[in-house]
Each structure stands twice: as structure tokens, then as C-alpha cells.
N, C-alpha and C positions, 0 to 999 in steps of 0.2 A: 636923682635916685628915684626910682620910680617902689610906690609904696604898696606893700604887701597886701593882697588882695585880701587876703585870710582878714587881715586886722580892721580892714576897711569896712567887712561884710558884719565884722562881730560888732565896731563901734557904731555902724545906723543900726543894726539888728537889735541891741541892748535898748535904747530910747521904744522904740516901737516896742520892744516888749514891755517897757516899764507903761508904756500909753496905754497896752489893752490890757494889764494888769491893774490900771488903775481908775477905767471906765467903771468899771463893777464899787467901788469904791465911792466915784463922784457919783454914782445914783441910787446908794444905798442898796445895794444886790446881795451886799456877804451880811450874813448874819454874824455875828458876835462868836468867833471861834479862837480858837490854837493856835491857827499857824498863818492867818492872812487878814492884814489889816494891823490897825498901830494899837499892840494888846497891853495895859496897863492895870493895875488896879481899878484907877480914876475910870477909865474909858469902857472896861468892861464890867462896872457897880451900875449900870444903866443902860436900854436899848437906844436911847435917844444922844446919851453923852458917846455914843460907840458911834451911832450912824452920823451924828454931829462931825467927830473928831474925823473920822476917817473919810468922809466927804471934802471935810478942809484938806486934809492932807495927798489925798485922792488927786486935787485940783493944783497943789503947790507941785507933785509930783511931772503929773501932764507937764506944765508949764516949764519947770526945769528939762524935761524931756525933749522938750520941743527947743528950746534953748541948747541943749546938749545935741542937737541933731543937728542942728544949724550949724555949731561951732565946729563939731566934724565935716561937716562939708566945704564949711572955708576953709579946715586947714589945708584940707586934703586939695582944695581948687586954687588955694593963693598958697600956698608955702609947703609946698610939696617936698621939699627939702628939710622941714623941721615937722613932717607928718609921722613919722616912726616914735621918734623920741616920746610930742607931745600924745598921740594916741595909744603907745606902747605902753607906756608909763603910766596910763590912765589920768594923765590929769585934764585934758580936755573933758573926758567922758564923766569923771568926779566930780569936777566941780560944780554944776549945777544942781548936782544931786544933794552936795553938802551945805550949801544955802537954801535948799527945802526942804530939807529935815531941819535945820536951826531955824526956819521962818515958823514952818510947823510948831516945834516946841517951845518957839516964845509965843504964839497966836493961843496955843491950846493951855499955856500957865495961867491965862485968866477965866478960864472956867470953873 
């Protein structure tokens, strides 16, 4: 079964956008706002605990990304047979994302 182009394009497209969504992050670019970046009480009481938190998470992000772009590619190159379900489904594309936010929020508890 050859696997749907649409899905293939969205699952490397999402990683890449989470990368250059989160360069700005690892070099401390976004100031302290609304709507971008990991907004909290604790993280936004400080410019430093803001540019701190969101540098670390900025970096856990990348890494899961980059992990997540990988994993789409094997599937898609070794098991082109089970690429619909696990990319459809999101769970390929999920799950790195959801061990850098939990690495995140246990790294950022002892601040």
C-alpha cells in the first residue's frame, strides 16, 4: 500500500515547524508574552526564570523533533505497510513530543 502523500508531507512538515518555532526559544529571542513560549505563573514572575525555562524547553522540543522526523522516515522507508495507521493516528508524530514536555516539567519543578 503505498502511503498518502498528503500525510507524509504534513508528518516531516510539523517536526520542521516545531524546529524553527523553537530556535527563537533556545536563544532567548521571545520576550515574556501570551501566547509563545511555556507561560506560567513561576516562568512569567521573572525575565530570567522565562528565558531560563523556555531555553530548556526550546532544546528538549528540537531534540524530540528531530527524533520525530527520524521516526517518520523509517516508518515510511521500512514499513510502508503499517505507515497510514502509525502516522494517521498520530502516534509516531506524538510521541516524542510527549516525553519533552514531561522531561520539561520534571527539569523546570526544581526551580
Amino acid at each position: 500500500m503505498e502511503t498518502d502523500k498528503t500525510l507524509v508531507i504534513v508528518n516531516i512538515a510539523i517536526p520542521v515547524l516545531i524546529i524553527a518555532l523553537s530556535i527563537p526559544l533556545v536563544y532567548s529571542k521571545v520576550p515574556p508574552n501570551g501566547w509563545y513560549g511555556f507561560r506560567t505563573p513561576k516562568t512569567l514572575s521573572s525575565d530570567s526564570m522565562w528565558y531560563r525555562t523556555n531555553r530548556i524547553g526550546g532544546q528538549y522540543f528540537i531534540v524530540a523533533a528531530l527524533f520525530q522526523l527520524a521516526a517518520v522516515l523509517i516508518v515510511i522507508a521500512l514499513l510502508p505497510g503499517l505507515a497510514m495507521p502509525l502516522l494517521g493516528y498520530g502516534i509516531v508524530p506524538t510521541v516524542p513530543l510527549l516525553i519533552a514536555v514531561m522531561m520539561w516539567f520534571l527539569r523546570i519543578r526544581k526551580f
